[in-house]
C-alpha positions, 0 to 999 in steps of 0.5 A: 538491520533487517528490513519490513515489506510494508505491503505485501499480498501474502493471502495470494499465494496458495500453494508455498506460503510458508516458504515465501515467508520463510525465505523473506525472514533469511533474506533479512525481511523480519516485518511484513504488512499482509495485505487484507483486500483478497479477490473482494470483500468476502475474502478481505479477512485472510491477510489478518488469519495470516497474521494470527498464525505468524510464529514471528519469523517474520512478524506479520501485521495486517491491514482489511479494506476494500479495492477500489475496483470492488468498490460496487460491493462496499455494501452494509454487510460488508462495511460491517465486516470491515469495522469488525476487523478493524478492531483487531489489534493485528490490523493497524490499518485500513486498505488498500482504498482508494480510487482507480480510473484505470481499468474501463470495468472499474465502478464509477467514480461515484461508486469509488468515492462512496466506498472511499469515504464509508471506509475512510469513516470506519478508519477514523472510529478505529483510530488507525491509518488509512493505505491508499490506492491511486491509479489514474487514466493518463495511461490506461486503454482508449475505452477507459480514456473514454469512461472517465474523460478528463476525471483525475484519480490523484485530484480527486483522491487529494480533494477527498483526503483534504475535506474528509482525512486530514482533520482526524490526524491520523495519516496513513501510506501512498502505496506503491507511489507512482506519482509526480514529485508534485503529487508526492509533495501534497502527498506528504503535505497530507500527512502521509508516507510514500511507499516505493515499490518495485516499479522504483526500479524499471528504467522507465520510472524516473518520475518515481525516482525523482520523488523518491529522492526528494521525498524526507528521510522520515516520511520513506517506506519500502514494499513488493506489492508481492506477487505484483511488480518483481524488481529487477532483475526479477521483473516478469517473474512472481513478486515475493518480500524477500525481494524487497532487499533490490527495491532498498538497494535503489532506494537507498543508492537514490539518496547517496546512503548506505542499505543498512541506514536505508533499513534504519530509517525505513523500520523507524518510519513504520512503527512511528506509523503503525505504533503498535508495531513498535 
């Protein structure tokens, strides 16, 4: 049963694309969700040219959004391109959003939560899911600790999911979910999926773990976050979809089954997610 990298950065690499994607499809990686932020919104329609472009070796489907950490340009112009792409077929959801206290040059909150919301508002005209971004400040430098204070990225993120997502019914993906089992219980009670990411790996990462292990068998994806967080024991070197195959090695040892019923159960879980992937 082949695997799908649910979130993958495809438009960062420049110089041996195609053979990244190459090598994902021999490793068994036939789906791939290209990843539509780029280095900013004027940038954030290369992941859908990708997906225009796919022979189906492996099948590439595409998300726009704007980052949180650009969020002081989610201006008019910008909103207006992101509804544009939107409407794509090729694009089946918007992302990644959310909100990010972790970087001390990060926006405001204020500035994240106004992007969040505009972005929330153009996923629910295009009726698509939503991909969240979530970095709090718990770990980040002293100068960040400083800017936001005691301000929670995951409170305030579920606050806005509760108020402003939840009652369009449309769910969506906690990418790379890095959070407490707690976080990944009302993650779930919101309707969305948890995506596992190389960090599942890291010996460190047993919070992960155990949310992963709790987490229902309908509700589990896998992604690289390529070229970020290689698995090990690749850790350290450039991320790429093929090596999604040792995130599902963990994942499903984890949950005491079998790679190929972990491949199963994740490949039904996104097209339940993303229909028209079906």
């Amino acid at each position: 049963m082949p695997l799908i990298d649910s979130h993958a950065h495809l438009d960062f690499y420049d110089e041996d694309r195609e053979e990244v994607i190459r090598r994902a499809y021999v490793a068994g990686v036939h789906t791939i969700l290209a990843i539509g932020i780029g280095e900013g919104p004027a940038l954030m329609h290369q992941a859908l040219e990708i997906a225009h472009a796919s022979t189906g070796q492996p099948d590439i489907y595409a998300s726009a959004g704007i980052h949180p950490q650009e969020a002081a340009k989610a201006d008019a112009e910008a909103l207006d391109k992101l509804a544009s792409l939107a409407a794509d077929p090729k694009c089946i959801a918007i992302g990644e959003i959310g909100l990010d206290y972790y970087h001390v040059e990060n926006p405001e909150p204020s500035v994240q939560k106004r992007a969040f919301l505009a972005q929330v508002e153009i996923a629910a005209a295009a009726k698509k899911p939503i991909l969240i971004h979530c970095r709090t400040s718990e770990l980040a430098t002293p100068e960040a600790k400083e800017k936001y204070g005691d301000a929670d990225a995951w409170e305030d993120l579920l606050t806005l999911i509760a108020a402003y997502w939840i009652p369009y019914e449309l769910g969506g993906l906690m990418h790379c979910f890095s959070g407490t089992v707690e976080q990944a219980r009302r993650s779930l009670d919101a309707g969305f999926y948890l995506s596992f990411a190389g960090n599942l790996t890291y010996p460190k990462s047993q919070s992960i773990r155990d949310a992963a292990a709790m987490a229902p068998a309908n509700r589990i994806l896998i992604e690289t976050d390529a070229p970020f967080l290689a698995p090990i024991p690749h850790r350290g070197q450039r991320n790429e979809p093929a090596l999604v195959t040792h995130t599902a090695g963990t994942l499903a040892a984890l949950r005491g089954i079998s790679l190929e019923e972990l491949a199963a159960i994740t490949t039904e879980n996104f097209h339940r997610l993303f229909p028209t992937t079906a």
